[in-house]
PLY file of the C-alpha trace (Angstrom):
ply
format ascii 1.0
element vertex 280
property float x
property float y
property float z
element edge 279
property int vertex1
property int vertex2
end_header
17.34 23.07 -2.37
14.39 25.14 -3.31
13.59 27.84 -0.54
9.99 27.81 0.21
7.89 30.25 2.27
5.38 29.05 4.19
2.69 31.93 4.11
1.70 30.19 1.10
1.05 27.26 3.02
-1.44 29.36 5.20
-3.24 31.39 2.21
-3.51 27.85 0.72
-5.29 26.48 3.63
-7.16 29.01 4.42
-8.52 28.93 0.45
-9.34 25.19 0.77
-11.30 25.47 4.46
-13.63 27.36 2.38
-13.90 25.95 -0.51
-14.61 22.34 0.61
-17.00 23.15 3.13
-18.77 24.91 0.39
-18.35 22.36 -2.38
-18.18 18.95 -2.26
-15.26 17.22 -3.91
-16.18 15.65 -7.63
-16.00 11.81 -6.32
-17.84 12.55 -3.19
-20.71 14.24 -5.09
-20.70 11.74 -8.07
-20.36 8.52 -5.84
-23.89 10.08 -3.95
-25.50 10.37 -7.66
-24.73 6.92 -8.50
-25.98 5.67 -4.76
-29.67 7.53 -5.98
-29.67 5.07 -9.30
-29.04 1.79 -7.26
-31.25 2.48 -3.76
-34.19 0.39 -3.84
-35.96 2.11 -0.82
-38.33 4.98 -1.92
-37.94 6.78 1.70
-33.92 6.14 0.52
-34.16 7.67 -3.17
-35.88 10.64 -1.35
-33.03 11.31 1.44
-30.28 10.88 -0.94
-32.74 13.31 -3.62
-32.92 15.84 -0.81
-29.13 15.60 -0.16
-27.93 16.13 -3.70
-30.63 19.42 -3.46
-28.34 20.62 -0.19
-25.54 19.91 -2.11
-26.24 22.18 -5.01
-27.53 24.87 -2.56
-24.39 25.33 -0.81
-22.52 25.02 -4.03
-24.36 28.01 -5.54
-25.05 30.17 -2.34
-21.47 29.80 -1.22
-23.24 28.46 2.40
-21.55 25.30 4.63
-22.69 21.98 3.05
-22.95 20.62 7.00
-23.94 22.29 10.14
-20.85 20.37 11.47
-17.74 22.60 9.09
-15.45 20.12 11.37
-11.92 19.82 12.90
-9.20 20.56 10.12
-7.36 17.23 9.72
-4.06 18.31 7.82
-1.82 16.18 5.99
1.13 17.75 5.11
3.69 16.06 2.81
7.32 17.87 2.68
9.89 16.98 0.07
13.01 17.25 1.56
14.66 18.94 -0.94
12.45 21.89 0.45
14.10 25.06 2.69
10.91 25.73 4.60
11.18 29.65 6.05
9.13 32.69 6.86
7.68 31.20 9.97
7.01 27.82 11.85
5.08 25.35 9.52
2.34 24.02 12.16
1.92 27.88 12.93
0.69 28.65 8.82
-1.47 26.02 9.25
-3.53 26.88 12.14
-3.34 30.75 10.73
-4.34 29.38 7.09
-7.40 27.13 9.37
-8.15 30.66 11.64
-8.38 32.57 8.55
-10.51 30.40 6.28
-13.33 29.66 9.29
-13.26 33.10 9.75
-13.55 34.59 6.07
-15.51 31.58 5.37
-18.30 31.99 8.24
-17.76 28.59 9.27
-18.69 26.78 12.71
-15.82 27.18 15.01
-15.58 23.91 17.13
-12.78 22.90 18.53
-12.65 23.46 22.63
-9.10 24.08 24.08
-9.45 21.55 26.84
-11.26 18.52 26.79
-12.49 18.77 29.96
-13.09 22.66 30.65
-14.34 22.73 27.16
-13.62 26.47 26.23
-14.30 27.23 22.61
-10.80 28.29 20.89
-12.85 31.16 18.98
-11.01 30.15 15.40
-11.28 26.18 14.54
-7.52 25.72 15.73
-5.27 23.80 16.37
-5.61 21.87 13.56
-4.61 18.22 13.52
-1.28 17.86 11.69
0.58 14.74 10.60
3.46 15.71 8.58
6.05 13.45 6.26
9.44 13.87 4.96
8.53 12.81 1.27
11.25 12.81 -1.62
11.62 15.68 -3.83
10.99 19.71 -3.71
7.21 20.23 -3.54
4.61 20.38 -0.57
1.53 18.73 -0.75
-1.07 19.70 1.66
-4.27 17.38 2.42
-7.31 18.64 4.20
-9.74 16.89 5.71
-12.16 18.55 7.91
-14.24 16.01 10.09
-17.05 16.27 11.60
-17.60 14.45 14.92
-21.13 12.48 14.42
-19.04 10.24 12.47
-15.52 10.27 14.19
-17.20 9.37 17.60
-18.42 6.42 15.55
-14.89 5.27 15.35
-13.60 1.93 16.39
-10.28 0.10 17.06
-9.75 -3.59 17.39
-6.34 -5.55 18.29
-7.32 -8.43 16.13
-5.32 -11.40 16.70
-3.23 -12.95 13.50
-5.94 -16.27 13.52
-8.96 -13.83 13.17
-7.23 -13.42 9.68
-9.55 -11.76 6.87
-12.84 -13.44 8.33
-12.16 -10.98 11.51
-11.50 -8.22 9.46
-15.09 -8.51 7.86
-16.49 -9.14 11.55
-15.19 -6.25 12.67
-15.53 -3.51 10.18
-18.89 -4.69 9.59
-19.48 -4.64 13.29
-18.23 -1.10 13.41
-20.78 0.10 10.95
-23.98 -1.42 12.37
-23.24 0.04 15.82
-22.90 2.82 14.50
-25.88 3.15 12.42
-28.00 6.47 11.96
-25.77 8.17 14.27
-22.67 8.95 11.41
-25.15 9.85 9.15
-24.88 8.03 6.47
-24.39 6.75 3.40
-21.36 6.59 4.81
-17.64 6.51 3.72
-15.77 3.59 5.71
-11.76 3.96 6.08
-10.29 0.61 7.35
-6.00 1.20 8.48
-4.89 -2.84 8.58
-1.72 -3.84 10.57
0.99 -1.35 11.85
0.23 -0.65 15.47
-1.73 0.47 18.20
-1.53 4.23 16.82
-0.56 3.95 13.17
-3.82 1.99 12.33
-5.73 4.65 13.23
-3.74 7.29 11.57
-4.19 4.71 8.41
-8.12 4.74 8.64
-7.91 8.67 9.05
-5.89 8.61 5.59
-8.16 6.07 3.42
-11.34 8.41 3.74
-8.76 10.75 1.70
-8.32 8.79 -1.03
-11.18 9.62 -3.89
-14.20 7.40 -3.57
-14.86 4.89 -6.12
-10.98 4.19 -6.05
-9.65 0.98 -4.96
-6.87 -0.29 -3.46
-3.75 -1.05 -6.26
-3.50 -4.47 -3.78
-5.58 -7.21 -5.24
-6.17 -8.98 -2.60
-7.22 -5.59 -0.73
-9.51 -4.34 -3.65
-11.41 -7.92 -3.23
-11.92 -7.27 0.55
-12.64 -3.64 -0.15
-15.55 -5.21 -2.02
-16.14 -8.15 0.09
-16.88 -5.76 2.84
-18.59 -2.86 0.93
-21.31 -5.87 0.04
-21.81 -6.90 3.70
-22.20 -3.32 5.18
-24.95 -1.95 2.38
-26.41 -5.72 3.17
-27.29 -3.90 6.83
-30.15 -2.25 5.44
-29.28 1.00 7.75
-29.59 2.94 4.43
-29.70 7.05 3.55
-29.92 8.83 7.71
-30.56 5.28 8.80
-34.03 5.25 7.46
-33.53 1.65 5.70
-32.07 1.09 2.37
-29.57 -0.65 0.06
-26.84 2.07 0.21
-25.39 1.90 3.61
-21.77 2.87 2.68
-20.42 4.47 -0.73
-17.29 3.09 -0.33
-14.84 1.12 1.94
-11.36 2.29 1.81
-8.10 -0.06 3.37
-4.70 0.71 3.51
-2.51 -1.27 4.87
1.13 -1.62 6.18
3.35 -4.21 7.82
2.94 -5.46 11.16
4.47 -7.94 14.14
4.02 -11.34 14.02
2.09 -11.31 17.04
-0.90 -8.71 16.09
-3.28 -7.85 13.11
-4.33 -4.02 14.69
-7.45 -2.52 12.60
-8.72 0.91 12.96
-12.14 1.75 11.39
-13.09 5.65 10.62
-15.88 6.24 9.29
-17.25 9.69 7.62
-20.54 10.60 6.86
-21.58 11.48 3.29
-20.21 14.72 3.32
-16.24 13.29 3.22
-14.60 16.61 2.86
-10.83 16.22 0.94
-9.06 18.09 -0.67
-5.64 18.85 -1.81
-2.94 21.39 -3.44
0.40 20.51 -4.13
2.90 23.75 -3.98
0 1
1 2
2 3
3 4
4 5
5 6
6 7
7 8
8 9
9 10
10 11
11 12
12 13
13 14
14 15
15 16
16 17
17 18
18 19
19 20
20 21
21 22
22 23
23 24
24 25
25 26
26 27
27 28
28 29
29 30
30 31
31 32
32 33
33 34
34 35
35 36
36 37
37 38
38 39
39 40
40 41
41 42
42 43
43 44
44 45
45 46
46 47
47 48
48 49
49 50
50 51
51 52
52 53
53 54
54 55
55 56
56 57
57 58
58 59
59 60
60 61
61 62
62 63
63 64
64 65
65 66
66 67
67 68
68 69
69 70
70 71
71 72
72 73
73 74
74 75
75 76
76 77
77 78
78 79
79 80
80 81
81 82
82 83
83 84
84 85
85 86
86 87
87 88
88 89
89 90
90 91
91 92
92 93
93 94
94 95
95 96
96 97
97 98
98 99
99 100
100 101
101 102
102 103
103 104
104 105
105 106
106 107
107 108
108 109
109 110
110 111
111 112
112 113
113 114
114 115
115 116
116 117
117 118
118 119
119 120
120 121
121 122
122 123
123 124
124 125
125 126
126 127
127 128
128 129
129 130
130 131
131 132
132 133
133 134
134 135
135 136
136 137
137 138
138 139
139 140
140 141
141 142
142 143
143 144
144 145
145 146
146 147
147 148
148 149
149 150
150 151
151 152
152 153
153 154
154 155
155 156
156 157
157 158
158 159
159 160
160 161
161 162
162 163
163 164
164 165
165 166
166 167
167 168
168 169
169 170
170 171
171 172
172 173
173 174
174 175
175 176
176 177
177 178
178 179
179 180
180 181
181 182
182 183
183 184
184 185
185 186
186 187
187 188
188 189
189 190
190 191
191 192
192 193
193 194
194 195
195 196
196 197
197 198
198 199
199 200
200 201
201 202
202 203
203 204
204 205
205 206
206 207
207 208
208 209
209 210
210 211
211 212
212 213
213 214
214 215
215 216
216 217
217 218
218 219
219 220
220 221
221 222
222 223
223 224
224 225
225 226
226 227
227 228
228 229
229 230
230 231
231 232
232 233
233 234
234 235
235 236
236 237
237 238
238 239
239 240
240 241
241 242
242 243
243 244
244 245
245 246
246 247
247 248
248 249
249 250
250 251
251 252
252 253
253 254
254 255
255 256
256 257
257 258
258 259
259 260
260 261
261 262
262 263
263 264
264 265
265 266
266 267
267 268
268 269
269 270
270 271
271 272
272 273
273 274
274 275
275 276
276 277
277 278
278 279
């Protein structure tokens, strides 16, 4: 059993709440590159020219990529051959998330209450899902999102004969209501089957996963595709100014479900999909 204290969990946050807001991960970056070599649309070449110019501004000035440094979205990944002491886990998060919006002069925007709506002053709490994983490490995920996008978010209880032609409907549907408003290009993460709640959690977890990466299911990776093609067929294009690239990438992941249901949770994240993660 390896004895592990979990103040490094909190410096380790508090490290990557800076540094992601400040610096956009390699695939995110790249993936927006390769989006300015396919857009047809001159208005299109020029927004995604002017974002790559933000990006290496914040990169260099150490300054917040967005306006919107967003709610930490923490996935924490525990081998259980791990003593975790020194504190309560969820507890070196949000001081790891206090600490790196602090140090990091980031927006603080997370209200206490939803309806009294009373700023918490430090970013916190964060939003933890945490699983008991085999072996002796911790792997920490972070995902700060911003909330143009997530209010953009959709779930459908599709119905077993919608089948993959729903699927399509839907997600596709998802992205042209949303249009200008989640900024995009945007980064679409799809969570097929499972239930009501796990869906969701699913979509939350595919924007994670590096962009330009498919799915390791075949059948996925072709509707992955299949989809990708329909949404950049919109024409919403870079801010929703009309273009060819809608969406860098569509993510699914997927997971068993009842015989009676098909749930499937879209998430989508604007072009700055902040990830990043440290295993300890």
């Amino acid at each position: 059993m390896r004895e592990f204290d979990v103040s490094k969990i909190a410096g380790a946050v508090a490290e990557m709440c800076e540094r992601i807001n400040h610096e956009l991960s390699d695939d995110v970056s790249s993936a927006l590159r390769r989006a300015a070599e396919r857009e047809t649309s001159e208005t299109g070449r020029s927004v995604l020219s002017m974002l790559e110019e933000n990006l290496d501004v914040a990169k260099e000035k150490r300054i917040p990529i967005c306006q919107d440094t967003g709610m930490a979205v923490v996935f924490l990944e525990i081998g259980q051959e791990v003593s975790l002491v020194g504190g309560y886990v969820e507890d070196a998060v949000n001081e790891g998330v206090s600490r790196g919006y602090r140090d990091g002069y980031l927006r603080k925007s997370v209200v206490a209450d939803p309806l009294e709506r009373v700023n918490t002053g430090d970013n916190t709490p964060a939003v933890i899902h945490t699983r008991i994983v085999p072996g002796d490490r911790v792997k920490i995920t972070l995902a700060p999102k911003g909330f143009g996008s997530e209010n953009m978010s959709r779930l459908y209880m599709l119905k077993p004969s919608d089948g993959e032609e729903g699927v399509v409907r839907a997600v596709v549907e998802a992205v042209r209501a949303a249009g200008p408003n989640a900024c995009p290009p945007v980064v679409v993460g799809v969570g097929l089957g499972g239930d009501f709640e796990y869906s969701a959690l699913m979509a939350k977890r595919a924007l994670t996963r590096p962009v330009g990466e498919s799915s390791d299911k075949e059948h996925i990776a072709r509707l992955e595709k299949r989809i990708l093609d329909e949404v950049n067929s919109l024409g919403i294009g870079p801010a929703g100014l009309g273009g060819a690239v809608t969406a860098l990438a569509v993510n699914i992941e997927t997971f068993p479900t009842h015989i009676a249901g098909m749930p499937c949770a879209v998430n989508i994240c604007c072009h700055v999909d902040r990830h990043i993660s440290v295993t300890l």
